[in-house]
Structure formats: C-alpha cells, structure tokens
N, CA, C and O of each residue as an XYZ file, in Angstrom:
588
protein
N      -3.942     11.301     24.788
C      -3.331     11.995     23.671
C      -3.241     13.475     24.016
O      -4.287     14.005     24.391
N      -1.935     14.354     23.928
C      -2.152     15.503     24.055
C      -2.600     16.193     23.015
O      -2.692     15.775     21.861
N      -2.938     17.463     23.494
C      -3.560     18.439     22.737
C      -3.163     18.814     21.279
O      -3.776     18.798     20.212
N      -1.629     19.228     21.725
C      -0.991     19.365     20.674
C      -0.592     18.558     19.567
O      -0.371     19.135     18.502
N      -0.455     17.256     19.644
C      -0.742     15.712     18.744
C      -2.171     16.374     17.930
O      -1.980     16.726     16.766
N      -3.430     16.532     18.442
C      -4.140     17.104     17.607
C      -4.159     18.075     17.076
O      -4.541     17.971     15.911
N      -3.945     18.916     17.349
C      -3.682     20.000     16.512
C      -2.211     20.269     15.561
O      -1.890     21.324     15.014
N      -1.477     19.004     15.565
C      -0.430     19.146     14.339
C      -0.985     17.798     13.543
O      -0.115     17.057     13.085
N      -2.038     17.521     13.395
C      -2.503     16.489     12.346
C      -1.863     14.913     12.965
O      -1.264     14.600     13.994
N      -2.240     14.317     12.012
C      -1.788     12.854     12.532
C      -0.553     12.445     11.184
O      -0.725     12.911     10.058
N       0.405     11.725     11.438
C       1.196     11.318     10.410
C       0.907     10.171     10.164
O       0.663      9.401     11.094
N       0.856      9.733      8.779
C       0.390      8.321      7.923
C       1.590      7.940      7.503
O       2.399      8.815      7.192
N       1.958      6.491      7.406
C       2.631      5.679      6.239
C       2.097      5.110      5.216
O       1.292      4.198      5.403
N       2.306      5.371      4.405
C       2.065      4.315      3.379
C       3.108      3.273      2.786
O       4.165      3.749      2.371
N       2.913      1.868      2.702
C       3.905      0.949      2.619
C       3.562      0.461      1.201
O       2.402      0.083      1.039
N       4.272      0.420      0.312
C       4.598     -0.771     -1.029
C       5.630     -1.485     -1.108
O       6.805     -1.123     -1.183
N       5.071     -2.799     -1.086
C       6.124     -3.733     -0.893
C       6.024     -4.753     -2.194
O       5.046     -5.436     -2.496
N       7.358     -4.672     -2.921
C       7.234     -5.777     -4.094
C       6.791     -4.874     -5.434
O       6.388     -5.387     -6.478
N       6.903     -3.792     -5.265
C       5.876     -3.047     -6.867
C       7.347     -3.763     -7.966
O       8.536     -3.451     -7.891
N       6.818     -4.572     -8.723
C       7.781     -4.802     -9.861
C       7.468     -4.053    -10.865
O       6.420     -3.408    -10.895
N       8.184     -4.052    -11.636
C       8.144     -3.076    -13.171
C       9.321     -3.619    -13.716
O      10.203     -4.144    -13.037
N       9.347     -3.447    -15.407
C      10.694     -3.218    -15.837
C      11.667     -1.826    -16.188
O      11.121     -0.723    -16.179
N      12.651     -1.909    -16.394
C      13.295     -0.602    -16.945
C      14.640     -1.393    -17.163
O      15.033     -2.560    -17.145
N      15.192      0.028    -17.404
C      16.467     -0.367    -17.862
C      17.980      0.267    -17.050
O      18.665      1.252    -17.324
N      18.108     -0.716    -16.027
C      19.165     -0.062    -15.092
C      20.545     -1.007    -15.329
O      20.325     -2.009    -16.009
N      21.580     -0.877    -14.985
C      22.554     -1.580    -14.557
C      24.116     -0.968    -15.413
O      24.229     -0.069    -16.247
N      25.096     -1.810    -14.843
C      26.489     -1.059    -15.560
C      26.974     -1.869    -16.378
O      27.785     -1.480    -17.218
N      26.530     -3.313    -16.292
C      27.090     -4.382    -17.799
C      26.358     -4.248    -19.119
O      25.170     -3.989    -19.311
N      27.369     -4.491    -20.018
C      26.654     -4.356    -21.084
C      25.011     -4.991    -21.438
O      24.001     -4.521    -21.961
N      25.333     -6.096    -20.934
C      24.290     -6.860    -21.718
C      23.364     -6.314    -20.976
O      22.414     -6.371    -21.757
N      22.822     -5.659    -19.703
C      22.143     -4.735    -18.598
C      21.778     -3.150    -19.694
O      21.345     -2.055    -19.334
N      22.145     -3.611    -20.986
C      21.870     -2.299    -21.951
C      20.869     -2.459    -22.996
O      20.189     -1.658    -23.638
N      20.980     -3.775    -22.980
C      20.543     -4.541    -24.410
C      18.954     -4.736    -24.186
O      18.304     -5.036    -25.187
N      18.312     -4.598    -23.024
C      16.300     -4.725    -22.653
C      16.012     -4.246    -21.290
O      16.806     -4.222    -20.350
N      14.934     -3.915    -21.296
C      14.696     -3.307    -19.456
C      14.560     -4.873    -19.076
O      14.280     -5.832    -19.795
N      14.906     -4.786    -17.452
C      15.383     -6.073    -16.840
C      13.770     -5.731    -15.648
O      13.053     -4.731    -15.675
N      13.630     -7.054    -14.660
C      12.227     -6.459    -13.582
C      13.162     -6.010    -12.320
O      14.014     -6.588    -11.646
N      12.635     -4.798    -12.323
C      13.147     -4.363    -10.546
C      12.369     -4.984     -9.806
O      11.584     -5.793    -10.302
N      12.409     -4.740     -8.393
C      11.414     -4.399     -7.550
C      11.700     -3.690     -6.263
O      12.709     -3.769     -5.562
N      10.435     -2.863     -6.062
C      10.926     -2.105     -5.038
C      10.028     -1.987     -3.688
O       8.893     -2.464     -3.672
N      10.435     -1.506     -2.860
C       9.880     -1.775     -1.308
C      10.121     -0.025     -1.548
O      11.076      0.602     -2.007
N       8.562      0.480     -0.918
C       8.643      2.193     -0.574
C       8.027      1.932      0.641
O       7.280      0.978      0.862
N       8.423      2.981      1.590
C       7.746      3.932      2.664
C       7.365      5.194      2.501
O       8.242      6.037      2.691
N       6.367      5.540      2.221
C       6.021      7.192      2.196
C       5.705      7.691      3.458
O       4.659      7.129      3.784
N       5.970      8.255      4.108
C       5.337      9.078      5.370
C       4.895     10.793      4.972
O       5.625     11.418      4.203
N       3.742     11.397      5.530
C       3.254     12.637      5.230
C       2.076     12.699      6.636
O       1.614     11.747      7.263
N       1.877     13.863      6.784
C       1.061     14.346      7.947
C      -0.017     14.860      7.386
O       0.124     15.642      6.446
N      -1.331     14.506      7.870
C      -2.970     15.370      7.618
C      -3.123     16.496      8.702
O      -2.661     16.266      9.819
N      -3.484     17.201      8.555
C      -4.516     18.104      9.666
C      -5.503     17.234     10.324
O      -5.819     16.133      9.874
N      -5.977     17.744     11.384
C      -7.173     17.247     12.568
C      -6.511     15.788     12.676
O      -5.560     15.164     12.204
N      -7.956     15.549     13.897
C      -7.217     14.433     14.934
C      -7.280     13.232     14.106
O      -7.008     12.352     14.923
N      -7.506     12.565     12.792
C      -7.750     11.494     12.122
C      -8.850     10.874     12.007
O      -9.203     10.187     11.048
N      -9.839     11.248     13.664
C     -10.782     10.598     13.354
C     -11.940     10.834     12.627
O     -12.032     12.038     12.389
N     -13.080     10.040     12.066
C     -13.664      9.937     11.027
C     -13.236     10.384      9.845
O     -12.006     10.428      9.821
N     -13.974     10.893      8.405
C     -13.093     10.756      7.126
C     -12.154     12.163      6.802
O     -12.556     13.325      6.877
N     -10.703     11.667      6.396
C     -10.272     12.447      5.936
C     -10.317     13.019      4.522
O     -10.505     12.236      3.592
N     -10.159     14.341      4.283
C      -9.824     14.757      2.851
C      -9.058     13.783      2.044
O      -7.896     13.541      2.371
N      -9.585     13.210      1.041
C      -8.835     12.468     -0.282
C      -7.696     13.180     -0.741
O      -6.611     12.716     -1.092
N      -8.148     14.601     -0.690
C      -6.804     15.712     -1.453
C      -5.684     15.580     -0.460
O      -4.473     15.706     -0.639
N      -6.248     15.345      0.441
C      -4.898     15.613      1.516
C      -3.641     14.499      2.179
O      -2.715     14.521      2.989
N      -4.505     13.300      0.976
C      -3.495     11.829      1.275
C      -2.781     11.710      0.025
O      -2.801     12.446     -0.962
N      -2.220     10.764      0.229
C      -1.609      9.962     -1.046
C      -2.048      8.668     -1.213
O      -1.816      7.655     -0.553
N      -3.117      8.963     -2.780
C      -3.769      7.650     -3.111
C      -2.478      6.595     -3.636
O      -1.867      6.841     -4.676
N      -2.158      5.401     -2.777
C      -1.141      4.387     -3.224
C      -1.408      3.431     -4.451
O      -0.641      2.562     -4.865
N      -2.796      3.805     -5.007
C      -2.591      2.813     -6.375
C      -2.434      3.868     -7.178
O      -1.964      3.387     -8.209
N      -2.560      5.147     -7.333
C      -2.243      6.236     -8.354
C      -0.563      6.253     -8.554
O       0.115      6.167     -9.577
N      -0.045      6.458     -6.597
C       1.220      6.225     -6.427
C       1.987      5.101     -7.379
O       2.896      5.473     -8.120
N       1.590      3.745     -7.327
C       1.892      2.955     -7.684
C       2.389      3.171     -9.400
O       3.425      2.898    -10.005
N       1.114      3.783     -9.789
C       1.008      3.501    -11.643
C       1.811      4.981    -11.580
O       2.145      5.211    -12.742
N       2.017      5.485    -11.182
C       3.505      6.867    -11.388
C       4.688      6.665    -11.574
O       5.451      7.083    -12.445
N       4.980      5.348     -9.884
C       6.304      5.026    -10.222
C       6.850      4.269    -11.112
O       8.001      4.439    -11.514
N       5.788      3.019    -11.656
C       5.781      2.283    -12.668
C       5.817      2.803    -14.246
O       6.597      2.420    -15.118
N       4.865      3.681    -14.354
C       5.041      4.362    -15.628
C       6.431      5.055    -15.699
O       7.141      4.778    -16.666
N       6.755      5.681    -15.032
C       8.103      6.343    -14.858
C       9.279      5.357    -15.005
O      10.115      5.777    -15.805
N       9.608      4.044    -14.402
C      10.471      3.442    -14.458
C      10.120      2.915    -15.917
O      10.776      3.606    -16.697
N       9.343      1.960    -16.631
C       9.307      1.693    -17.873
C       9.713      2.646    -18.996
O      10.439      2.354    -19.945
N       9.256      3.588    -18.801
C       9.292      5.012    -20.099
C      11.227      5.607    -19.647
O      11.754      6.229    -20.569
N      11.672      5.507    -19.006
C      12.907      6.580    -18.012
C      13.656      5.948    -19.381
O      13.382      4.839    -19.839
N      14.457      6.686    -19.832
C      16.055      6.042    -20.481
C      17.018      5.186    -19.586
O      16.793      5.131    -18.377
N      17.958      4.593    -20.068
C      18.660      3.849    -18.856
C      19.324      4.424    -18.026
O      19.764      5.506    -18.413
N      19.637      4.063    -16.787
C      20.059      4.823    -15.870
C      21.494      3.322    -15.352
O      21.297      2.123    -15.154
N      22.589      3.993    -15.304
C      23.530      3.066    -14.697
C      23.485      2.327    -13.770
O      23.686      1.123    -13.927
N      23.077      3.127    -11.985
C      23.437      2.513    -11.178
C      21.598      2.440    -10.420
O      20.618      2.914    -10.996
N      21.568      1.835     -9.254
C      20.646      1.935     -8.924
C      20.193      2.674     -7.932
O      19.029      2.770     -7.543
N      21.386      3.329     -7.429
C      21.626      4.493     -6.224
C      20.733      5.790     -7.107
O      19.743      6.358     -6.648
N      21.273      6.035     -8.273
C      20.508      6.990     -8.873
C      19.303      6.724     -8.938
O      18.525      7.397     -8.262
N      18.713      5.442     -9.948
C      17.841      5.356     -9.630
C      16.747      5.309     -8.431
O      15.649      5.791     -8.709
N      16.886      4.908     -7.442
C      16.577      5.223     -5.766
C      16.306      6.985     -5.659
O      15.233      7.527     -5.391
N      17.351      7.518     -5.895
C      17.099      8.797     -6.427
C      15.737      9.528     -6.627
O      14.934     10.141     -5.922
N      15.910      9.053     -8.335
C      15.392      9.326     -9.111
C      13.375      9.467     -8.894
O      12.573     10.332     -9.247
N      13.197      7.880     -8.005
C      12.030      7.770     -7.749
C      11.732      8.800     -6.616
O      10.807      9.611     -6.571
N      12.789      8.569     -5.658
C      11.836      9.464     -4.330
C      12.037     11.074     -4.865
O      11.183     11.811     -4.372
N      12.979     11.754     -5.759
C      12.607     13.055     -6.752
C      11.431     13.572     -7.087
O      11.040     14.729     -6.932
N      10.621     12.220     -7.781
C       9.581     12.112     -8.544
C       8.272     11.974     -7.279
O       7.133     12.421     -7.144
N       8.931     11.345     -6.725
C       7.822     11.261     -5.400
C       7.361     12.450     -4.687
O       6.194     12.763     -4.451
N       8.601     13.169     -4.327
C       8.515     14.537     -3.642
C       7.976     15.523     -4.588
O       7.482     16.525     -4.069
N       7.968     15.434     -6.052
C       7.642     16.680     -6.649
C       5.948     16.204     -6.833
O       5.064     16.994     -6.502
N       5.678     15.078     -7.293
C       4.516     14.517     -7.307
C       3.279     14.652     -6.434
O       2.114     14.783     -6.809
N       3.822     14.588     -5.040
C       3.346     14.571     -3.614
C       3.333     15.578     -2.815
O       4.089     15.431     -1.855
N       2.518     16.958     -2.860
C       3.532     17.664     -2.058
C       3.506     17.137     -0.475
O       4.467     17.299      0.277
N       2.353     16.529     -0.108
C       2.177     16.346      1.491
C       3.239     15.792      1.651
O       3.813     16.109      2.694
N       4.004     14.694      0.681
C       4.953     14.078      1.053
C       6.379     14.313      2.500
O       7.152     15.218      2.185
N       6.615     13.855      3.442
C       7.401     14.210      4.124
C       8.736     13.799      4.154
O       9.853     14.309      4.246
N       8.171     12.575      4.031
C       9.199     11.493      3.989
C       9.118     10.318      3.430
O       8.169      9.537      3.513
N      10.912     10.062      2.386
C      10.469      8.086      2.335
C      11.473      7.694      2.012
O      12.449      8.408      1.782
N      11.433      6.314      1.917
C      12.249      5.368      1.813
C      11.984      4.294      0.669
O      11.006      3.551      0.602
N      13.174      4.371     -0.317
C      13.070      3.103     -1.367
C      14.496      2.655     -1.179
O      15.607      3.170     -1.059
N      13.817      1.165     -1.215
C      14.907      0.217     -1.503
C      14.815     -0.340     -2.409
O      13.935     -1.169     -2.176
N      15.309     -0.522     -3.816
C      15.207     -1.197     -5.071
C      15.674     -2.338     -5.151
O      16.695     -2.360     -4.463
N      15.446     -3.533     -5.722
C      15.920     -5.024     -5.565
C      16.102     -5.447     -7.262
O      15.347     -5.171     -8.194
N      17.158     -6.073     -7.269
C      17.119     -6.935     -8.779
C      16.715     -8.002     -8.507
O      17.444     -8.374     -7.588
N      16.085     -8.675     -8.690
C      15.657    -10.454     -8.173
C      16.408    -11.603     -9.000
O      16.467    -11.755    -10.220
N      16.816    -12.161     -8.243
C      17.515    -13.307     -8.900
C      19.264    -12.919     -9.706
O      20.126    -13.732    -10.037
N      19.281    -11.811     -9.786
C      20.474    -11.683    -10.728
C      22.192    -12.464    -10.327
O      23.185    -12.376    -11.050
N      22.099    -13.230     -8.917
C      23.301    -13.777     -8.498
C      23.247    -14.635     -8.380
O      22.224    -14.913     -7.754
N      24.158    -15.950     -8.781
C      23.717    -17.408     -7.893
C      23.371    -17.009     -6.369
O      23.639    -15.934     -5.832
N      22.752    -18.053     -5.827
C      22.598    -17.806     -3.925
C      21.881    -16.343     -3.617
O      22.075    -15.796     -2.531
N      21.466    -16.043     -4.121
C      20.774    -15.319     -3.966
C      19.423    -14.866     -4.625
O      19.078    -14.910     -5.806
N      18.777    -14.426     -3.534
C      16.925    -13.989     -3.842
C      17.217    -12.646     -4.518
O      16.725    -12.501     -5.637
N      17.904    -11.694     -4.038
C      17.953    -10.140     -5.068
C      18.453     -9.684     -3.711
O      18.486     -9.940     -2.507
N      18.972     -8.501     -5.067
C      20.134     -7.555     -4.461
C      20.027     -6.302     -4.847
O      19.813     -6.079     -6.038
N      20.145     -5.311     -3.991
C      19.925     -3.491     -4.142
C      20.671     -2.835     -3.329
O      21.764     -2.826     -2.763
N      19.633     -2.251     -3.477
C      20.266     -0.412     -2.639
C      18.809     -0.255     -1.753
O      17.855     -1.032     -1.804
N      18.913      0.825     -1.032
C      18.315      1.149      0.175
C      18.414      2.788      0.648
O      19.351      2.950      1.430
N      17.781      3.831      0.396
C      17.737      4.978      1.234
C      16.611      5.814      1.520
O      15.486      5.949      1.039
N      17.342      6.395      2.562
C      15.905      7.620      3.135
C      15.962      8.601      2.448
O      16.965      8.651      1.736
N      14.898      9.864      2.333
C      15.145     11.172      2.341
C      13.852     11.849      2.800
O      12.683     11.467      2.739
N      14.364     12.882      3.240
C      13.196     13.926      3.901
C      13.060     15.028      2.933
O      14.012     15.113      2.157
N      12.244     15.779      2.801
C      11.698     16.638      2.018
C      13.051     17.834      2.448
O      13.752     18.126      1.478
N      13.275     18.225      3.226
C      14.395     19.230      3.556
C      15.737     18.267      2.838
O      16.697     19.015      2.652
N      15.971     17.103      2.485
C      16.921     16.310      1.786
C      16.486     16.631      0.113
O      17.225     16.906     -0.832
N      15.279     16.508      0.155
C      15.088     16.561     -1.289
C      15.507     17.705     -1.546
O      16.643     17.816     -2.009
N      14.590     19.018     -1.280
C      14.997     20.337     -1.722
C      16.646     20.810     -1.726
O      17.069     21.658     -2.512
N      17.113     20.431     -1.173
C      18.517     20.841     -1.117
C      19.568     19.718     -1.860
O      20.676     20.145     -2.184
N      19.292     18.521     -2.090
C      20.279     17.400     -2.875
C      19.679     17.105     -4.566
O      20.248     17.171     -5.656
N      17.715     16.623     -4.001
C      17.820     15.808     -5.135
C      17.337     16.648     -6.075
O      17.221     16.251     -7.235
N      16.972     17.991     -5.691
C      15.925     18.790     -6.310
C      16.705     19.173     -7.696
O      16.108     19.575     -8.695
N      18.396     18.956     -7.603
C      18.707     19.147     -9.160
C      18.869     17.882    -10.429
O      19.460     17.962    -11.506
N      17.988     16.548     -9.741
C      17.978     15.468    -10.784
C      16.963     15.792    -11.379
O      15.933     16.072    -10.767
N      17.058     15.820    -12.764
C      16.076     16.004    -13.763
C      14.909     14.573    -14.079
O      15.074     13.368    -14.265
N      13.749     15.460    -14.013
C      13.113     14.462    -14.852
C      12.402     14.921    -15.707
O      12.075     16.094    -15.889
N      11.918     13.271    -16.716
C      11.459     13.102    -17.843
C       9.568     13.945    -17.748
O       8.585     13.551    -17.119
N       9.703     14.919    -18.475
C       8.237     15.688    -17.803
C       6.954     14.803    -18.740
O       5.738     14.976    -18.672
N       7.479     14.140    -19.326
C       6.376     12.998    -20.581
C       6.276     11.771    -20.068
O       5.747     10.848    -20.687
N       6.974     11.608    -18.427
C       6.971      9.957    -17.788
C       6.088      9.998    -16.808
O       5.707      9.033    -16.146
N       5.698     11.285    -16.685
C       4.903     11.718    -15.048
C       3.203     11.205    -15.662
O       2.838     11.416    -16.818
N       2.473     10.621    -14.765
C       1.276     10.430    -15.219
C       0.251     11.095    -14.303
O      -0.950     11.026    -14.567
C-alpha cells in the first residue's frame, strides 16, 4: 500500500439493497389516490482519515440504520412527487445535505410488481457531491421530514 493511500483516508461503501417504504409517486391518476411501496437499492460512498485499521470515529461514518429511518421517514411524510427521476433526486439531495462525509451515491428506485411480466421497474442514477452542489442543491426539501 502506498503512503499516500494512507494518508488520504480509506474510502467506504455503504450498500442498501431493497429499503421498501411507501409514498406517493407516479403520473396516473389513480398513482394519486394512496402512497404505493417503492423500493430502493442505494450506494453511498465517503472517505475517513487514517489507514482504517483498528476503530474508526462513529462521527466520521455513516450509521446505515439511522441512514435507513431518514430515507424512509422522508419518503412516507414527502407530498407526492410525479416522476421518479425526481424522486431519485430528491433522496440523494437529502442524503448529501444529511451526510456531509458523503461523496458519493447512487439510487435506483423500483416499483415492484406494477406491470404484467414483470418483477419492478425504475430509474437509476449517480451523483457526486460536486453534482449535488451545483444541480441538486436547488431541490427543496421538506425541513419537518428530516429525522
């Protein structure tokens, strides 16, 4: 390992795969009428200081079951949102302002079941913190959904 690998910290993922919740997304009517179950697949990536080994600072990670009950509370409480691109949005917004270590991530949101022949269907994107600050940093959020 070089030197310099240690001395720029080590980078972590954190993976959630499957977090369901309900809310209320979609563009058909009847998609207006009750929150429906998403589910979503995240990647978080963020970097610690020092070489990783033995324990790291708690402050300096991202606890994934806190993660978890953020994005969930947030999607249940949110007003409806049309498409699910926004929504995709919306979460990694909430992620980046939430997180600052945050560097990077990826949600892909899934409707399950909503087509014949099919298991579920979504959307999918990245963003980097230099993406956030400059695109998503003007989607608003709900400051009473944040937990």
């Amino acid at each position: 390992m070089k030197s310099e690998n240690i001395a720029s910290g080590v980078r972590w993922q954190i993976f959630v795969e499957g977090l369901s919740a309900m809310t209320s997304v979609g563009l058909h009517p009847h998609e207006h009428e009750k929150p429906q179950a998403v589910e979503l697949d995240i990647e978080l990536s963020y970097k610690t200081g020092g070489s990783g080994a033995g324990d790291v600072d708690a402050a300096a990670v991202i606890d994934y079951d806190h993660y978890c009950s953020v994005v969930t509370a947030f999607l249940q409480a949110k007003p409806h949102t049309r498409l699910l691109e926004t929504l995709a949005s919306e979460v990694a917004s909430l992620s980046f302002r939430q997180f600052p270590m945050l560097d990077e991530i990826r949600v892909a949101i899934h409707k399950p079941k909503i087509r014949p022949n099919t298991a579920r269907l979504g959307v999918a994107s990245s963003w980097t913190r230099w993406s956030y600050e400059t695109l998503l940093v003007l989607q608003p959020l709900e400051s009473s959904v944040v937990a």
